[in-house]
C-alpha distance (Angstrom), angle and dihedral (degrees) to the residues before:
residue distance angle dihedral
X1 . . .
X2 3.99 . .
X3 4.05 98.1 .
X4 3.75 85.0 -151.9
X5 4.10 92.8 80.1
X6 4.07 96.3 47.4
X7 3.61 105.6 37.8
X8 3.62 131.2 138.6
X9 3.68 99.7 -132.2
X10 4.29 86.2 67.5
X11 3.68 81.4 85.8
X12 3.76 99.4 54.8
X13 3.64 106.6 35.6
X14 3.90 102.4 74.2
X15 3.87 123.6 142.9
X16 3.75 112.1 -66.3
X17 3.53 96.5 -126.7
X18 4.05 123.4 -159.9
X19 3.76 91.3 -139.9
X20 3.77 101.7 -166.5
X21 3.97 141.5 14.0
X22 4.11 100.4 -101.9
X23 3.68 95.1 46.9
X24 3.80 90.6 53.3
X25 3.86 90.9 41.1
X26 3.98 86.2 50.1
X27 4.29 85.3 47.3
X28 3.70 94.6 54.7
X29 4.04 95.4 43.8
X30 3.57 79.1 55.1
X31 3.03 100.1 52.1
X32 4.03 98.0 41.7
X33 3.60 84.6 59.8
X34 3.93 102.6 53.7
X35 4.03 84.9 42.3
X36 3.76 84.2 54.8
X37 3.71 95.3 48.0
X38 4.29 81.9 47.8
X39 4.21 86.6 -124.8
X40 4.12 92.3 113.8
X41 3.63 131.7 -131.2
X42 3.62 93.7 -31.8
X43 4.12 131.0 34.6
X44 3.43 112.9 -95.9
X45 3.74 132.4 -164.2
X46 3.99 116.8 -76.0
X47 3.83 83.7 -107.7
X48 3.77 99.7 60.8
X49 3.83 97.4 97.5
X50 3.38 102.5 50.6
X51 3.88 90.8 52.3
X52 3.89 110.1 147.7
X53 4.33 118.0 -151.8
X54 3.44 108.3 -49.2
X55 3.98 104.7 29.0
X56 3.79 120.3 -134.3
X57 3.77 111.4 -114.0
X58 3.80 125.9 -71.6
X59 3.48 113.6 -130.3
X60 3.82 124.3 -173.2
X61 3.52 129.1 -94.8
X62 3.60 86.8 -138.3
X63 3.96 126.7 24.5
X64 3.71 103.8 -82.8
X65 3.92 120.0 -112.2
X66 3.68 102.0 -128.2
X67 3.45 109.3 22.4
X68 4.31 126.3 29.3
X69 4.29 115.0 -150.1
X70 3.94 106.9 -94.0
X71 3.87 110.9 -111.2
X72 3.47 97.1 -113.8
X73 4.07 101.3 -109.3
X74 3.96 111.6 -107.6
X75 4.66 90.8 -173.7
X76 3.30 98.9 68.5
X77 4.12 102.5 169.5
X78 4.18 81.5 -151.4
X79 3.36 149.9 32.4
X80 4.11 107.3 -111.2
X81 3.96 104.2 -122.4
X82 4.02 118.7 -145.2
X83 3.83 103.7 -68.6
X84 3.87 92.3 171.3
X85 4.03 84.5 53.1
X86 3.66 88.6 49.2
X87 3.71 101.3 49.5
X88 3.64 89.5 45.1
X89 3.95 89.4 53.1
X90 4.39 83.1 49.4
X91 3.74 86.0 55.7
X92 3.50 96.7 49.5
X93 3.87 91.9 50.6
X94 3.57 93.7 44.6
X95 3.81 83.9 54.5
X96 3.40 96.4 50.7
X97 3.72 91.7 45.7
X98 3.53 94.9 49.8
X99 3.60 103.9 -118.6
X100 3.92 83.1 118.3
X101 3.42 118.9 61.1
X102 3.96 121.9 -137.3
X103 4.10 91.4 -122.9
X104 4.28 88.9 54.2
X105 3.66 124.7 91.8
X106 3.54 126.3 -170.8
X107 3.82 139.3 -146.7
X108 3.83 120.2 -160.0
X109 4.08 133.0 175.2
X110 3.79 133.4 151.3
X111 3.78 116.9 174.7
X112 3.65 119.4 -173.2
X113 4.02 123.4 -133.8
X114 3.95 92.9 -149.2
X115 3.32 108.9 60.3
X116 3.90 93.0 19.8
X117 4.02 91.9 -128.1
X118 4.03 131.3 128.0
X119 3.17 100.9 -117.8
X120 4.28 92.4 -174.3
X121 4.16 123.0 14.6
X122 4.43 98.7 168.7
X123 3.72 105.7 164.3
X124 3.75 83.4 -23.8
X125 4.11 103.0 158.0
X126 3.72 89.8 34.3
X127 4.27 108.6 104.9
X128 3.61 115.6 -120.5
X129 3.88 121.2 -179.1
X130 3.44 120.4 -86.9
X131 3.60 109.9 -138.7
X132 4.40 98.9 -179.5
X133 3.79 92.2 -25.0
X134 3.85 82.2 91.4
X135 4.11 92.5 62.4
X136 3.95 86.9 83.5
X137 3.54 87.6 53.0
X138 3.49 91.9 50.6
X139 3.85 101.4 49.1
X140 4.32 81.4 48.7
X141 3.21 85.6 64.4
X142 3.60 101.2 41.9
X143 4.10 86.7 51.7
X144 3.95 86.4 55.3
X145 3.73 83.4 63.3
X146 3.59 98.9 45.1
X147 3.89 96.3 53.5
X148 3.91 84.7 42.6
X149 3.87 82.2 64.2
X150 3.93 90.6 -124.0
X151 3.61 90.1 108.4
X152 3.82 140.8 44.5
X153 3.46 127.8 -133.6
X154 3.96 104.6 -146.8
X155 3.54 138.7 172.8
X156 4.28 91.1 -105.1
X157 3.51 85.3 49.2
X158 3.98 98.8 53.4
X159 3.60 84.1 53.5
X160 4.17 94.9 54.1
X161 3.79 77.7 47.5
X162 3.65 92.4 61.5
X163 3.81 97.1 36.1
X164 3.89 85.2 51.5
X165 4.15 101.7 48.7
X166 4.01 99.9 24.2
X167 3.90 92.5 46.6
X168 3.24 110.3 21.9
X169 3.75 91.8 -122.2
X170 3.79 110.0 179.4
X171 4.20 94.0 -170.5
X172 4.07 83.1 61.3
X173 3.73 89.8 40.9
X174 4.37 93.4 52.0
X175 3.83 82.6 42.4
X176 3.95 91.6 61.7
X177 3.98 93.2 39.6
X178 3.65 85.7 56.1
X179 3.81 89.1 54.1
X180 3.82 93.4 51.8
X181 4.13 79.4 50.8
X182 3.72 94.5 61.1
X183 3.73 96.6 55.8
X184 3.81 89.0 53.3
X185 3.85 149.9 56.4
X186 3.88 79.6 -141.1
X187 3.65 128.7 89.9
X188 3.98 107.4 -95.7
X189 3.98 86.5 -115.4
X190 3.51 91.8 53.7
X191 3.72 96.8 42.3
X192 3.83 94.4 53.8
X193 4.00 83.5 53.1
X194 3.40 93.4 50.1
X195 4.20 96.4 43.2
X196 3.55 83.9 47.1
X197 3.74 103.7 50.5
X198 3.91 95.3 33.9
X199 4.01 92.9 54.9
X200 3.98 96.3 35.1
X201 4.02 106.2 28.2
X202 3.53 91.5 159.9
X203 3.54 98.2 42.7
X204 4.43 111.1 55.1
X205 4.02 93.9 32.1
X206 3.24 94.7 148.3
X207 3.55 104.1 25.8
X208 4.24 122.2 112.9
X209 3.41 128.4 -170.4
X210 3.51 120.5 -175.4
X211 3.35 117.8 128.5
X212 4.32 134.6 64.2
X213 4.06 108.9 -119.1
X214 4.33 88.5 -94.3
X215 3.64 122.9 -144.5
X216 3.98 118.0 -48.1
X217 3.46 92.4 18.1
X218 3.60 97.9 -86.0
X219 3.86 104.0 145.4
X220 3.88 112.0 156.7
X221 4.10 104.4 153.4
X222 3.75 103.2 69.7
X223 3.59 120.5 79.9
X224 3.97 159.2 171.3
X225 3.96 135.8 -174.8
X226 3.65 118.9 -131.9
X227 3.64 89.7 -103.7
X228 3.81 87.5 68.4
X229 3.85 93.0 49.0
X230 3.62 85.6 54.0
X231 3.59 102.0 56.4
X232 3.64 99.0 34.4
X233 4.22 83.4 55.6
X234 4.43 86.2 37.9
X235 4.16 83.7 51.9
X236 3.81 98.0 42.0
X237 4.11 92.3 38.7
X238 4.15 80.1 59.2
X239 3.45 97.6 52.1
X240 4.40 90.6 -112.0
X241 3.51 98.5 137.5
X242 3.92 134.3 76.9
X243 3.61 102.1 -93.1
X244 3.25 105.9 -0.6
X245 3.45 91.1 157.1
X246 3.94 89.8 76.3
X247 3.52 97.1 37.3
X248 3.72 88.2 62.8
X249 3.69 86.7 51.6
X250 3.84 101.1 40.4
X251 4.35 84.9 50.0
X252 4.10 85.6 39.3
X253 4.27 94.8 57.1
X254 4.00 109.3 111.4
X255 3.79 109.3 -87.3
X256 4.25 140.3 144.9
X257 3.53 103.8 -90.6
X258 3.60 126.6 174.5
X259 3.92 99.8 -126.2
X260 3.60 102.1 48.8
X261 4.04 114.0 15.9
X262 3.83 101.7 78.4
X263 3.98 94.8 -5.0
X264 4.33 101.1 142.2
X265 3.99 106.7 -138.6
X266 4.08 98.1 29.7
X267 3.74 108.1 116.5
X268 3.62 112.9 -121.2
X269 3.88 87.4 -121.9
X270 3.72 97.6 69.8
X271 3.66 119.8 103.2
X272 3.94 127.2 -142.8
X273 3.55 137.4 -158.9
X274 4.06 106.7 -177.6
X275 3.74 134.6 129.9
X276 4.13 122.2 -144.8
X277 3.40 131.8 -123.9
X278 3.87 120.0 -158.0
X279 4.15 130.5 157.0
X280 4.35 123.3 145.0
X281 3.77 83.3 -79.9
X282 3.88 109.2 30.4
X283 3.99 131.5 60.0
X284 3.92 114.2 171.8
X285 3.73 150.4 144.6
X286 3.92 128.9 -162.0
X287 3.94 114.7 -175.2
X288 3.43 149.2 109.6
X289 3.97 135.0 -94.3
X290 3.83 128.3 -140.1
X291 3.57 105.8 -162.1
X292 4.07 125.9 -171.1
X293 3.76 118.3 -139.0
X294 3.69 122.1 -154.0
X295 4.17 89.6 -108.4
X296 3.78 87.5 60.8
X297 3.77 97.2 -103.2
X298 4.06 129.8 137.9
X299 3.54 110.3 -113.4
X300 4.26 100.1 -168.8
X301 3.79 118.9 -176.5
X302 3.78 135.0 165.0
X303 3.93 115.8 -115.1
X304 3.95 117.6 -165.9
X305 3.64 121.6 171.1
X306 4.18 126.3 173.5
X307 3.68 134.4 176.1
X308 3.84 118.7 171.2
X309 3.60 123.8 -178.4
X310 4.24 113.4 -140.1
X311 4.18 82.4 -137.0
X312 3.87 136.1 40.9
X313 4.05 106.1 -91.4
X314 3.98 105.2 -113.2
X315 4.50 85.8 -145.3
X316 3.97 105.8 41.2
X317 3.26 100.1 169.7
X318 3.65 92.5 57.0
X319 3.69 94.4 33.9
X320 3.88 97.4 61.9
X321 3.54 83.7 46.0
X322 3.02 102.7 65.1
X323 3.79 101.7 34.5
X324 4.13 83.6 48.0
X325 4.00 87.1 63.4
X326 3.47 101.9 47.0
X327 3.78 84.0 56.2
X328 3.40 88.0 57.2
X329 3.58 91.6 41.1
X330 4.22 87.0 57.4
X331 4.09 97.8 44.0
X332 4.27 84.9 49.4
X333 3.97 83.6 60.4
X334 4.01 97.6 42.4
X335 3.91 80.9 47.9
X336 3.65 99.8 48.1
X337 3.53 89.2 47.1
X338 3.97 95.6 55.1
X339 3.74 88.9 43.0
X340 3.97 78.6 64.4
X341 3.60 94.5 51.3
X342 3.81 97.5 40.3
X343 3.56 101.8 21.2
X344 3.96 86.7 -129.0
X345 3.55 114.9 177.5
């Protein structure tokens, strides 16, 4: 059974709703003046802007709603070998074997909540495009607007939520990009850059948006680095965004992702929130993994995986394919190896 239909976080990850006028007026002074001190939507320690590549953890001022820090785990049954060594070593094999192409780069990083420790950074703080990983972005930055009161949240537009996050759809996506446009002189693209980047500065650093998904789906000029995956998914696992609650939800709703669907050595018991990204020269997933170890613990991790391709593939079909299973191929190692650490199911 796919764990991401009967699991128990369905009953705690509702729409954080802004339920009257002076609370959301109180939200966005609040948030003006942590955008003014440049420490984003929530405060941060006094360390957070002089973060060097990869950034330490954020923790919450306060103890998040949803979801509390992991105590880093202190009996480890065994010593965690190199993973970054070892994916690198896959990459070169897969290289060698041709099941990477000379004119593809790749961009790898898994941190782990537990212990607090990137476990993989490849080409991490390098941008790659975003193909639909961007749509989270997008419905961020959408949120923004909503607890800003410039925005409503309404039933028709939970379900162009859905549409845009659970399938991908690129009609829904335009039609929130358009929104962002209307509260702006900007172009929507380049106001959900600039909501993004002026409430989270050290979160999308190397993110761009500029450009509405264009006809057939083939959007190649936004982008992101794994890094800014990471901390968007670090933020949102913490509860730091404007409904976060949803997010988690929206990112949660049964889909085929690329570290979980079809992944050999990932218990059937671990729960993913994750969104795709897929064009003729980009296959991808951003997310994060909710493991289960054997004591009953939550083992949570983030899991980001890129390959982009310097030229349109001449076979997508089979292209994204094939680059989609040796995704899979990399989360079952990062899995087996916390199963070893853990001894998760």
């Amino acid at each position: 059974m796919n764990s991401r239909c009967d699991s128990p976080w369905i009953s705690l990850i509702e729409s954080d709703r802004i339920s009257s006028a002076s609370r959301r007026t109180f939200l966005t002074r609040l948030a003006t003046l942590f955008t003014t001190a440049g420490l984003g939507i929530l405060p941060q320690s006094g360390t957070a802007a002089r973060w060097m590549e990869p950034p330490p953890v954020i923790g919450p001022s306060e103890p998040a709603r949803y979801f509390q820090p992991p105590i880093p785990y202190r009996n480890q049954r065994s010593e965690p070998a190199d993973l970054n060594a070892m994916v690198q070593r896959y990459l070169t094999w897969l290289r060698q074997t041709g099941r990477l192409a000379t004119n593809e780069r790749t961009a790898w990083l898994v941190y782990d909540f537990t212990s607090r420790q990137f476990l993989v950074t490849i080409n991490a703080s390098t941008p790659y495009q975003s193909a639909s990983m961007i749509k989270p972005f997008i419905a961020l930055a959408f949120f923004h607007k909503v607890w800003e009161g410039k925005l409503g949240y309404t039933p028709f537009h939970r379900q162009r939520m859905e549409a845009m996050i659970q399938r991908s759809d690129n009609r829904a996506t335009n039609y929130f990009i358009e929104l962002l446009n209307r509260t702006s002189h900007r172009s929507g693209p380049a106001e959900a850059e600039r909501t993004l980047k002026q409430r989270h500065p050290g979160v999308f650093r190397h993110t761009r948006i500029v450009e509405y998904i264009p006809g057939g789906g083939r959007t190649y000029r936004n982008r992101a680095s794994a890094l800014d995956y990471h901390r968007f998914l670090q933020a949102l696992w913490y509860d730091q965004l404007p409904y976060s609650g949803e997010l988690r939800r929206l990112m949660y709703l049964p889909n085929r992702d690329r570290m979980y669907t079809g992944a050999a050595g990932v218990a059937r018991q671990t729960q993913v929130l994750d969104k795709t990204g897929t064009t003729a020269r980009l296959c991808g997933d951003m997310g994060i993994l909710v493991a289960r170890g054997r004591d009953g613990r939550s083992y949570p991790y983030t899991f980001i995986g890129i390959i982009e391709k310097a030229q349109p593939t001449q076979n997508y079909p089979i292209w994204q394919q094939a680059r989609g299973d040796v995704i899979r191929e990399i989360s079952g190692m990062v899995y087996e190896q916390l199963k070893r650490i853990y001894n998760l199911v």
